[in-house]
Every structure is written in structure tokens, then in C-alpha cells.
ROVEXKOL-451781 format. One record per residue: residue number from 0; x, y, z of N, C-alpha, C in turn. Coordinates in Angstrom, 3 decimals. Example, Ala and Ser with C-alpha at 12.3 -4.5 7.8 and 13.67 -1.06 7.14 Angstrom:
BEGIN
SITE   num     n.east    n.north       n.up    ca.east   ca.north      ca.up     c.east    c.north       c.up
SITE     0     13.190     -5.690      7.800     12.300     -4.500      7.800     13.200     -3.300      7.800
SITE     1     12.850     -2.250      7.080     13.670     -1.060      7.140     12.900      0.030      7.870
! end
This chain:
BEGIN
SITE   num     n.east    n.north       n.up    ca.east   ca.north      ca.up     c.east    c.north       c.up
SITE     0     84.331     87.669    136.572     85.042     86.821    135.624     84.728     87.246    134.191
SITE     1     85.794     86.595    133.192     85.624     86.922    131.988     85.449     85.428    131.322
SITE     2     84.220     85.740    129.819     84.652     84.679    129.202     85.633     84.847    127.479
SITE     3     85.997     84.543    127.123     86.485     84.686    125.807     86.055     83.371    125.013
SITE     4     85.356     84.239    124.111     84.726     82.826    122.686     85.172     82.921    121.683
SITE     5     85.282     82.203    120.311     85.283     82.457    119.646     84.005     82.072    118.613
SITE     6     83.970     82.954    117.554     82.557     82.321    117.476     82.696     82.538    115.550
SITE     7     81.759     81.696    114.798     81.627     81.818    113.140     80.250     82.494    112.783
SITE     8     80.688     82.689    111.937     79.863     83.674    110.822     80.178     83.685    109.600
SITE     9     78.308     82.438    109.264     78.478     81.840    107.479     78.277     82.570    106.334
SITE    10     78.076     82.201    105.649     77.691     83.424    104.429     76.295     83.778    104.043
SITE    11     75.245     82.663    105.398     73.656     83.303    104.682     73.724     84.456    105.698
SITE    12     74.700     85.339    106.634     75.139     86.065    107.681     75.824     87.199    107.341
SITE    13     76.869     87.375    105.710     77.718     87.740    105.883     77.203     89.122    105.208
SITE    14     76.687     89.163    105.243     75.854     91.019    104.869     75.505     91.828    106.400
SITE    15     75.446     90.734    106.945     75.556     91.506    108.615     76.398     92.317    108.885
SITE    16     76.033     93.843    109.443     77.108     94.679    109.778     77.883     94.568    111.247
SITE    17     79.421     94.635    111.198     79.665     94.779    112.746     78.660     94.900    113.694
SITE    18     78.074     96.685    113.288     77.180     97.650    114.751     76.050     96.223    114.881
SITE    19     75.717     95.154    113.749     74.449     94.190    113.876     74.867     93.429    114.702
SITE    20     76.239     92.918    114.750     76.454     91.937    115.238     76.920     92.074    116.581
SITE    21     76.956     92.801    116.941     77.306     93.210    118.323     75.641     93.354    119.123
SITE    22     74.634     93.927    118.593     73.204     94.106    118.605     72.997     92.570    118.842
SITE    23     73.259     91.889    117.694     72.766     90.512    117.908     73.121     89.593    119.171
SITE    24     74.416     89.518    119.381     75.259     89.001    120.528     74.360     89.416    121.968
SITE    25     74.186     91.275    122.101     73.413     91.501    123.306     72.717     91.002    123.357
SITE    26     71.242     90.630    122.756     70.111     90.084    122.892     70.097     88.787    122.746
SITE    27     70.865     87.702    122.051     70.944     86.844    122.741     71.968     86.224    123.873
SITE    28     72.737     87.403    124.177     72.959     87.032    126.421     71.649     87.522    127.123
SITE    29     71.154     88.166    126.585     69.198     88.606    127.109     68.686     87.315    127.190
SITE    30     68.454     86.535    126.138     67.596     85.977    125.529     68.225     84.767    126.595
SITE    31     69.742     83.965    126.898     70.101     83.453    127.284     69.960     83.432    128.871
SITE    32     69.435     84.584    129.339     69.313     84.863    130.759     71.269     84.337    131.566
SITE    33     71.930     84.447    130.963     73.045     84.893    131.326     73.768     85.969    132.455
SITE    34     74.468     85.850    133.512     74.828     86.766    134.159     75.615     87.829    133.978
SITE    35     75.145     88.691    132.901     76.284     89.528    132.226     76.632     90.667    132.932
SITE    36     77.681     91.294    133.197     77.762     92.468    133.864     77.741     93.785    133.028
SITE    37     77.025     94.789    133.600     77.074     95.851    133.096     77.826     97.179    133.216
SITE    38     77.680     97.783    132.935     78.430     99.163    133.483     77.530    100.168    134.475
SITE    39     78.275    100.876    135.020     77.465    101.963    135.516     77.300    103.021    134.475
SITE    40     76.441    104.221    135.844     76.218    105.089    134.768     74.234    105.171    134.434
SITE    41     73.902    106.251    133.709     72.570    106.608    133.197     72.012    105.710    132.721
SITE    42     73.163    105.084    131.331     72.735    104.090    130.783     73.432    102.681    130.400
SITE    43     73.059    102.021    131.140     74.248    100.872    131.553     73.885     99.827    130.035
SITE    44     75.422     98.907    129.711     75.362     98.385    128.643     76.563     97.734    129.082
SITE    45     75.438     96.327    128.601     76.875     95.255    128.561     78.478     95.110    128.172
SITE    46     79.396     94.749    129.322     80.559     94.925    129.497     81.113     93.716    128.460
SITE    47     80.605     94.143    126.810     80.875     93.022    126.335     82.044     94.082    124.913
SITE    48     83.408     92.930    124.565     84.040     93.754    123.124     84.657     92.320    122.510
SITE    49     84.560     93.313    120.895     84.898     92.445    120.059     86.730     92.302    119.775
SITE    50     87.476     91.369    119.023     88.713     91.560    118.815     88.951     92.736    117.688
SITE    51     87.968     92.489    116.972     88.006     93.411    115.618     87.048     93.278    114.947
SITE    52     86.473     93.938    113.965     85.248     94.120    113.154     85.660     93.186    111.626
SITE    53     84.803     92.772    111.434     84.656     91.983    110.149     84.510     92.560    108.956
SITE    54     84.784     92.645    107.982     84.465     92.914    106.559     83.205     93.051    106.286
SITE    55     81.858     94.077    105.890     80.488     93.377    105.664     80.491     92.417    104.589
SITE    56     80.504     91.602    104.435     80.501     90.347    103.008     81.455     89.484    103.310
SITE    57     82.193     89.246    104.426     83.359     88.421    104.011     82.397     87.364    105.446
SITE    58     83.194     86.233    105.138     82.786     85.121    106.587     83.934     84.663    107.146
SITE    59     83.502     84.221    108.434     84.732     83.802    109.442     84.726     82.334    110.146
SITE    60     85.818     82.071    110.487     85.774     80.533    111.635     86.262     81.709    112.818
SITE    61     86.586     82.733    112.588     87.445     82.934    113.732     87.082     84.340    114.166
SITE    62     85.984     85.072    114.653     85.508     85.899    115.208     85.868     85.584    116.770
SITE    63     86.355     86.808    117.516     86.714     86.778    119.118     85.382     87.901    119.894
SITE    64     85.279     87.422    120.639     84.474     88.654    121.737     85.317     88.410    123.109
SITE    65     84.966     88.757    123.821     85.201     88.957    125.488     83.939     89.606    126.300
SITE    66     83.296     88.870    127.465     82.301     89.219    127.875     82.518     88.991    129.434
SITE    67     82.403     90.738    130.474     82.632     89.920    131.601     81.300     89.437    132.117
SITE    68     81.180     88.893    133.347     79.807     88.185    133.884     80.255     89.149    135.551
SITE    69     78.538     88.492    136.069     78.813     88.985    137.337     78.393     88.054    138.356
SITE    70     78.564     87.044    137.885     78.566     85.285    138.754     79.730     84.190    137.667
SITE    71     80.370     83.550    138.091     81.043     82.587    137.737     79.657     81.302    136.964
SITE    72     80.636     81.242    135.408     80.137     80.430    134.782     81.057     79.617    133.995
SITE    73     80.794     78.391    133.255     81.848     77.312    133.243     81.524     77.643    131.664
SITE    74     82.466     77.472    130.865     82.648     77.842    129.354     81.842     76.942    128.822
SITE    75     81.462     75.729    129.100     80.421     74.828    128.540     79.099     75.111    128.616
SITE    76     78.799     75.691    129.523     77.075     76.027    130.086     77.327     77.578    129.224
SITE    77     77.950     78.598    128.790     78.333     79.775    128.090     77.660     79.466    126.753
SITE    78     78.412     78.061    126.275     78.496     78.197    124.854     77.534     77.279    124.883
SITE    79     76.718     76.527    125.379     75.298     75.833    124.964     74.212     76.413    124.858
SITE    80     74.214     77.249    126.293     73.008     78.652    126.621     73.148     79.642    125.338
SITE    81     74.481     80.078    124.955     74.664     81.136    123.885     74.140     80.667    122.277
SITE    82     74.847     79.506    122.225     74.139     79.172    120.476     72.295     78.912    120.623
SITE    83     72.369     78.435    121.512     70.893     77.923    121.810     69.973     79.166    121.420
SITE    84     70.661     80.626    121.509     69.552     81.407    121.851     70.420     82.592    120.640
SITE    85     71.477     82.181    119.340     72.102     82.869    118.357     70.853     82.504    117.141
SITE    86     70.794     83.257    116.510     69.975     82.817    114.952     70.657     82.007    113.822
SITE    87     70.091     81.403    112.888     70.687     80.859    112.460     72.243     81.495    111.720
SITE    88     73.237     80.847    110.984     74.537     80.977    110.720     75.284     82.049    112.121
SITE    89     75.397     81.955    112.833     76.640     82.411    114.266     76.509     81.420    114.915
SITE    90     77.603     80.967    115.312     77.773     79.799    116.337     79.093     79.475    116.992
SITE    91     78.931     79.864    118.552     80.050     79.725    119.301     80.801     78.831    118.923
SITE    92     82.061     78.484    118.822     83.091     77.303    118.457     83.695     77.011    119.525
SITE    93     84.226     77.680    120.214     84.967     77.630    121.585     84.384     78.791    122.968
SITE    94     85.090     78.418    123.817     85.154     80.012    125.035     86.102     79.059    126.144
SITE    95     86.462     79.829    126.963     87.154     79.712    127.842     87.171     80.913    128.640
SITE    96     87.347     80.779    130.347     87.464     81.630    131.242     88.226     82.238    131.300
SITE    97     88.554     83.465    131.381     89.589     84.670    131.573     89.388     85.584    132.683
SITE    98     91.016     85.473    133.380     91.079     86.638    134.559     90.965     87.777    134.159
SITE    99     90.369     88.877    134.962     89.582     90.232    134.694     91.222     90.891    134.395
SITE   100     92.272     90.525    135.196     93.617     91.088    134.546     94.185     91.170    133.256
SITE   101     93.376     90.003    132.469     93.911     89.669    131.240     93.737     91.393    129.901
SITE   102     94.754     91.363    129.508     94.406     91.935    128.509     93.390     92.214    127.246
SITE   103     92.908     93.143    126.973     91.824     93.302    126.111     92.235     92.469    124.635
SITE   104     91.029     91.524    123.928     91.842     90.932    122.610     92.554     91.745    121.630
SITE   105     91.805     93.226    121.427     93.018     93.802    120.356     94.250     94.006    120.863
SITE   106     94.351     94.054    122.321     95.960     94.627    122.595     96.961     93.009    122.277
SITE   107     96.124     92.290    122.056     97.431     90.953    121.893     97.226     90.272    120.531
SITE   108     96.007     91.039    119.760     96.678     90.442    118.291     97.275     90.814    117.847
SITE   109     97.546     90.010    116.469     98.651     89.942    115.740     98.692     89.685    114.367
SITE   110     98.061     89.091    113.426     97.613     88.416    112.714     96.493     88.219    112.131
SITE   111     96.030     87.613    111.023     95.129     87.083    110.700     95.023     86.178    109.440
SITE   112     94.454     85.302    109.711     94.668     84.668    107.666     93.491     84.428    107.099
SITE   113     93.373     84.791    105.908     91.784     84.699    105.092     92.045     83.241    104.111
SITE   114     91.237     82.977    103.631     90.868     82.030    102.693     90.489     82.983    101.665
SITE   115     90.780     83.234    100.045     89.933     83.905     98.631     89.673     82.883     98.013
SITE   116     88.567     83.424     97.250     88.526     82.638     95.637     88.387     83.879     95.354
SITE   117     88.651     83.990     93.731     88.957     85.175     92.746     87.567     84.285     91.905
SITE   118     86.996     85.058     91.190     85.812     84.660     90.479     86.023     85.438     89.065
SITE   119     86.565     84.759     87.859     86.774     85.703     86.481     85.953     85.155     85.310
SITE   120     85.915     85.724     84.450     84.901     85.667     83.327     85.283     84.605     82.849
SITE   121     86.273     84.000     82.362     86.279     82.812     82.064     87.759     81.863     82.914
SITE   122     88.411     81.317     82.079     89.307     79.937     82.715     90.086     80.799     82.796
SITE   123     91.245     80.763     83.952     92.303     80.870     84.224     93.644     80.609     84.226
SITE   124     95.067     80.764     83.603     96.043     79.958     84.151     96.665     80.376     85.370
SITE   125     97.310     79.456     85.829     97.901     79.386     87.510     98.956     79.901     87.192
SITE   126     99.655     79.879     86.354    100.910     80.190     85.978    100.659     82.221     85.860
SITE   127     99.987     82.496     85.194     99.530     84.148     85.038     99.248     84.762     86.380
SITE   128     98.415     83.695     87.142     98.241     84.353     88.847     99.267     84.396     89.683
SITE   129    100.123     83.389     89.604    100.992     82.877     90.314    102.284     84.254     90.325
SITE   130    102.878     85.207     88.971    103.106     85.405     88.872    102.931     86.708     88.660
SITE   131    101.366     87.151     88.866    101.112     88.231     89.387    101.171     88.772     90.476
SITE   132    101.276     87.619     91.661    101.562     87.317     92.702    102.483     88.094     93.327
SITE   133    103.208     87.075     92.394    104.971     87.440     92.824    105.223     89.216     92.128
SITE   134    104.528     89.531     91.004    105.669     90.703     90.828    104.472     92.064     92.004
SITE   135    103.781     91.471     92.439    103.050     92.678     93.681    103.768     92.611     94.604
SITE   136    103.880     91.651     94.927    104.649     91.359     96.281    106.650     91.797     96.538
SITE   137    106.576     91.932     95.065    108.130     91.953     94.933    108.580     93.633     95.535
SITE   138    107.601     94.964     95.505    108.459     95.946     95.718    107.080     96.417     96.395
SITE   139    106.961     97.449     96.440    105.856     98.463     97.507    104.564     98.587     96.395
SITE   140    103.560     98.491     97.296    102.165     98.312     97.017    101.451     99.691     97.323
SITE   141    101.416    100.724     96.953    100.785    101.893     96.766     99.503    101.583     96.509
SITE   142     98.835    102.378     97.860     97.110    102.525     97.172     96.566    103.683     97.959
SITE   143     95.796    103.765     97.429     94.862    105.075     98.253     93.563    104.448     99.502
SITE   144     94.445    105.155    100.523     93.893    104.773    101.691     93.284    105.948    102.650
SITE   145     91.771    105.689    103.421     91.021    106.648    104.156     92.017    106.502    105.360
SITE   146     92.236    107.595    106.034     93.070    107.799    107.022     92.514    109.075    108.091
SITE   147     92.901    108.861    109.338     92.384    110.344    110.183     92.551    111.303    109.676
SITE   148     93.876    111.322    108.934     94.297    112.895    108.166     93.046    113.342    106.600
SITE   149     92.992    111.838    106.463     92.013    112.151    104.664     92.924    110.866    104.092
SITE   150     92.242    110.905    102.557     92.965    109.958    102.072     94.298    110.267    101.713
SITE   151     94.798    109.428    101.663     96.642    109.223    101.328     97.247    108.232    100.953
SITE   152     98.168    108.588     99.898     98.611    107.050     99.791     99.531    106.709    100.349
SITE   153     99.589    104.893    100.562     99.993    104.164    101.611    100.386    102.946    101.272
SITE   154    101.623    102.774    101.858    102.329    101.419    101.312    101.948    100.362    101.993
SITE   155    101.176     99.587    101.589    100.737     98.338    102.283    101.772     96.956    102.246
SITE   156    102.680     96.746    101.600    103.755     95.768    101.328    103.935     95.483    103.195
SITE   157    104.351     96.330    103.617    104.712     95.683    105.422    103.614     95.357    105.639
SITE   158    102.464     95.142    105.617    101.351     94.590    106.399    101.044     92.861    105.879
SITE   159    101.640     92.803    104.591    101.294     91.292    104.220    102.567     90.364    104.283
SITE   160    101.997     89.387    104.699    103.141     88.317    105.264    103.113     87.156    104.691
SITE   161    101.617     86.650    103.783    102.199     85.793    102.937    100.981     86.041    102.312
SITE   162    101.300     85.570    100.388     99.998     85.170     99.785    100.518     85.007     98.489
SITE   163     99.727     83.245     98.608     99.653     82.856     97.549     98.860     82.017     97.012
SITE   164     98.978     81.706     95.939     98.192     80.735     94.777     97.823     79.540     95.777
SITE   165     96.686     78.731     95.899     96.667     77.738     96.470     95.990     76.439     95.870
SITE   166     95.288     77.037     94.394     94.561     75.822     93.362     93.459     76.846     92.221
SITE   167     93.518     76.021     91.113     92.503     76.786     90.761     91.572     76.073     89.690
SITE   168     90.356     76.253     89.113     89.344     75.622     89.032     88.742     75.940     87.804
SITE   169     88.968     76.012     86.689     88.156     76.514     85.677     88.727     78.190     85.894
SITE   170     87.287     79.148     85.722     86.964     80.427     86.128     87.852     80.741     87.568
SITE   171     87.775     80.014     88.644     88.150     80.079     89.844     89.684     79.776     90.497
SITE   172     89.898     80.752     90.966     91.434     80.227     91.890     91.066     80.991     93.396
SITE   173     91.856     80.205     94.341     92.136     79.949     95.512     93.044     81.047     96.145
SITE   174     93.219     81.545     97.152     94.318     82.305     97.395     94.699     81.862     99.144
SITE   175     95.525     82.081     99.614     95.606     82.083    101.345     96.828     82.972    101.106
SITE   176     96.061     84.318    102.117     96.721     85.143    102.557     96.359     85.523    104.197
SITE   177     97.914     86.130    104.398     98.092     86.730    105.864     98.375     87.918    105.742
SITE   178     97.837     88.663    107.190     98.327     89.665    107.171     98.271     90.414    108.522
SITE   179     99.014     91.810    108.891     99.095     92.310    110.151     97.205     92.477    110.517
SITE   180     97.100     92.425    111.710     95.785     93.097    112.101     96.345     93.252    113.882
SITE   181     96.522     94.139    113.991     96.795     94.564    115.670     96.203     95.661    116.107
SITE   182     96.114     96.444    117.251     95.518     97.604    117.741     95.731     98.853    116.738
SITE   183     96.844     99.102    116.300     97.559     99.964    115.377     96.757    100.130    113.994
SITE   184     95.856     98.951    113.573     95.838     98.445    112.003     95.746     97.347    111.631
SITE   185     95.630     97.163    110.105     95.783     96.039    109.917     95.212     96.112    108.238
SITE   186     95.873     95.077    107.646     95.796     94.779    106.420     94.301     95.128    105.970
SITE   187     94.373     95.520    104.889     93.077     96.010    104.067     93.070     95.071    102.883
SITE   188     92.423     93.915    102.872     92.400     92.739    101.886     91.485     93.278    100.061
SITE   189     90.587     94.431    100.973     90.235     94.878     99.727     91.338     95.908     98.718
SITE   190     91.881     96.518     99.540     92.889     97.456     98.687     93.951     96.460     97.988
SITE   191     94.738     95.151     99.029     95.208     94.414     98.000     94.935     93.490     97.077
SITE   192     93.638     93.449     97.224     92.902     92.430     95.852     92.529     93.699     94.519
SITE   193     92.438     94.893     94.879     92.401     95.875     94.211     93.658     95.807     93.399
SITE   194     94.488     96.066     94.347     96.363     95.989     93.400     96.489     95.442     92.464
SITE   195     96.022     93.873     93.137     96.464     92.587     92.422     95.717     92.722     91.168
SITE   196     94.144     93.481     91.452     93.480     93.294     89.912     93.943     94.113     88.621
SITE   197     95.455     95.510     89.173     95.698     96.458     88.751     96.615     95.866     87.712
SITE   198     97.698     94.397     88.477     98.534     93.704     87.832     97.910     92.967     86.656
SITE   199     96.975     91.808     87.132     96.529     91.438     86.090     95.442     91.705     84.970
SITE   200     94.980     93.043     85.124     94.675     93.932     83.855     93.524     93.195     83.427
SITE   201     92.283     92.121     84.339     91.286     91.965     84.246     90.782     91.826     85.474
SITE   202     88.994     91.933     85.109     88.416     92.513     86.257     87.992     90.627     86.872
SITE   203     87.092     90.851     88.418     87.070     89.559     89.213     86.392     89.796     90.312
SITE   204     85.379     89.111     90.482     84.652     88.988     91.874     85.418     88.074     93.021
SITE   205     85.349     88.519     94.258     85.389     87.491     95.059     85.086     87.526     96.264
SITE   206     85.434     86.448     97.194     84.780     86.075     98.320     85.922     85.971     99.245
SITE   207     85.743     86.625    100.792     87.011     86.611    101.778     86.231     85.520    102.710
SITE   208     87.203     85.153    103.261     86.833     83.901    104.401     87.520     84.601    105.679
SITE   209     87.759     84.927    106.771     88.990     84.977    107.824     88.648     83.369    108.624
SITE   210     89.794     82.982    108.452     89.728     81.540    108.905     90.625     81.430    110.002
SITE   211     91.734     82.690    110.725     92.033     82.281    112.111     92.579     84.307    112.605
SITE   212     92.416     84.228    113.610     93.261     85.695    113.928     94.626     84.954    115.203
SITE   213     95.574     85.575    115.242     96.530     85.281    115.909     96.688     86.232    116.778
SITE   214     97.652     85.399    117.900     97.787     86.658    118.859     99.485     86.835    119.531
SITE   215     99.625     87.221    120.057    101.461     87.392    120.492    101.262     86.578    121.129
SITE   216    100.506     86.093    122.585    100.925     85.210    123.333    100.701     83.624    123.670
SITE   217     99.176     83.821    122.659     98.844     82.292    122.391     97.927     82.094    123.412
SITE   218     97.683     82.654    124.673     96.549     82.060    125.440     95.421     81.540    124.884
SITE   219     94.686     82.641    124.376     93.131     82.263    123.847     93.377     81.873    122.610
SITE   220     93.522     83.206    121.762     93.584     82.996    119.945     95.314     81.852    119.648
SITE   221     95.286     81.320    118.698     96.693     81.102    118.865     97.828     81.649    118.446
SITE   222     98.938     81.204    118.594    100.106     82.289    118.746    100.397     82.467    117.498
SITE   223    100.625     83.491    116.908    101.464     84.549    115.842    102.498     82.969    115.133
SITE   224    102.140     82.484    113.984    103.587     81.384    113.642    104.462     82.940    113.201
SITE   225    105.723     82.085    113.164    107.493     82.941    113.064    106.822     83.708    111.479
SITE   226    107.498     84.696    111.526    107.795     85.867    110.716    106.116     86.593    110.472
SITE   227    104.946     86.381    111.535    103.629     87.039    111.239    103.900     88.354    112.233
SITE   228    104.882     89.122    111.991    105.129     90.468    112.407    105.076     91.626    111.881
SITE   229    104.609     92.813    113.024    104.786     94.168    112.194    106.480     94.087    111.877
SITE   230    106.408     94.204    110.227    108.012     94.544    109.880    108.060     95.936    109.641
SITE   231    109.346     96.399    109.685    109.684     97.995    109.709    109.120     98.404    108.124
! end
């Protein structure tokens, strides 16, 4: 059997690298005395994968794994045994059982949406962001992107599906954006906060959240809402 969790990762966490967090996860299904299955082979290693790798610095509600077992276990006794034995900031949110038929999580996402704040030297108007917004979004987003071939530039405009202004605070504004993340790829939030800083012609710290990943069919993660597609 399989289980599928989803699990968070806060920000006293978020300097944790992927390769850590995958490290971390093994040792505590160790630590959990869990029935995990392994692989064959010289050197056997848990039959455990992630949906996708995280940003180092950014935090999540919505991290996926998939882990098979090699005894049947009930998603409640998973996720009590598992946080019980996670360090502090990771903590299972959900899991549920999955047939060994089921598809791997990257082959069925789709999606993803972050939470920003933009962090600038002093006060902001909404009206200047708002409308920086709009004129990025209005035609093709050129940036220089690492690729198998080398770097190249690359139009990122098809990968984002929405983003905008959502409040802002003094120094601080809000953003919620979406964007593609599937087997293929997926939105590079740093190259378009890069853009965006190209538009508005001052510089800005900030902070990514991923607050859900989507998937085509909705079983586990939930389903893709209308127009969160690869467009041509």
C-alpha cells in the first residue's frame, strides 16, 4: 500500500534544503518504527517521493510526499506516529491511502499558488503595484533562464495564471499568485518577482509562501480550478 500526505514547512524550517528534507522525512519513518518498504538491490532505500522540491527560503501549507509501506496502515496511526517523531516546524496536515496503481504526484500536477509580501524601503502605493502588475502581465515576460541546453532566454508569460495585488501595509504589499508546476516545469516565482522588480525600477525583499499545489484529477491534492492550465 501507499500513503499520500501532505505535510507544512514554517519559516524557523525554511532554510532547509530539499536533499534535507527528504533526509529528515527518512529518519523520522526510522524513528517512527513504521513499515516502510524498501527497494532492492546493494543498497536498499526507502520507496519514498516527493511532488516537487521547494524553494530553499520560501514556506509551505502544501508540501506532498508518497510513501509505499509493506503492511497496511490507517492514515491516522501514519500521521500521529509521523509528527510525533518530525522536529520542530514540519507537520503532517493530512494523508490518505493510495492504490500502488495510482499515479506518481508529479505526473498529476498542475498548479500551484503562493502567498508574497514584497518588503520596500519605504511606503508604498497600491495603485503603482497594481499597475505594474498589469503592464508585466500584459505581453511576454523575457528572462534568463538555466536550462539543459545552458542559459536562454525564456518566455515565462504561459506559465502564470494569475497575480495580483491583494493589500498593502505601509512598506509592505501582499501578492497571490499562480502558476504552472507539472512534470514538464513550472513557474519560477523568483525570475518573475525579478521582472516585476525590472518594472517598478526599485529594489525589495521578500517572502514566498506555497499555500496549495493542484492536481488534474483532484483525488489527493485538489483539482486544478478552470483556466490553471498549460496554455499554448
Amino acid at each position: 500500500m501507499r500513503i499520500i500526505a501532505r505535510f507544512k514547512k514554517d519559516d524557523s524550517v525554511r532554510l532547509v534544503s530539499h536533499l534535507d528534507v527528504q533526509r529528515l522525512f527518512q529518519r523520522a519513518f526510522r524513528r517512527a518504527d513504521l513499515p516502510v518498504a524498501y527497494s532492492n538491490g546493494f543498497n536498499p532505500h526507502q520507496q519514498l517521493s516527493f511532488a516537487t522540491a521547494l524553494t530553499v527560503g520560501a514556506t509551505s501549507s502544501a508540501e506532498w510526499l508518497d510513501i509505499k509501506m509493506d503492511k497496511d496502515i490507517s492514515a491516522d496511526e501514519f500521521t500521529e506516529r509521523v509528527n510525533a517523531a518530525l522536529p520542530k516546524g514540519f507537520r503532517i496536515a493530512e494523508a490518505a491511502c493510495a492504490e500502488d496503481k495510482y499515479p506518481s504526484l508529479s505526473a498529476v500536477m498542475a498548479a500551484a499558488e503562493y502567498a508574497i509580501v514584497l518588503r520596500f524601503a519605504e511606503a508604498v502605493n497600491a495603485e503603482d503595484i497594481s499597475n505594474a502588475i498589469e503592464k508585466l502581465l500584459s505581453s511576454s515576460i523575457i528572462v534568463l533562464k538555466k536550462t539543459k541546453a545552458g542559459m536562454k532566454n525564456v518566455d515565462i508569460r504561459p506559465m502564470v495564471y494569475k497575480m495580483e495585488l491583494t493589500g498593502t501595509h505601509g512598506a509592505e504589499c501582499s501578492l497571490a499568485l499562480a502558476g504552472r508546476l507539472d512534470a514538464a516545469g513550472g513557474l519560477n516565482a523568483d525570475l518573475l518577482l525579478g521582472a516585476l522588480k525590472g518594472i517598478l525600477g526599485c529594489d525589495y525583499t521578500y517572502s514566498l509562501h506555497r499555500e496549495a499545489i493542484y492536481s488534474v484529477d483532484g483525488a489527493f491534492m485538489p483539482k486544478a480550478p478552470e483556466g490553471y492550465t498549460v496554455q499554448a
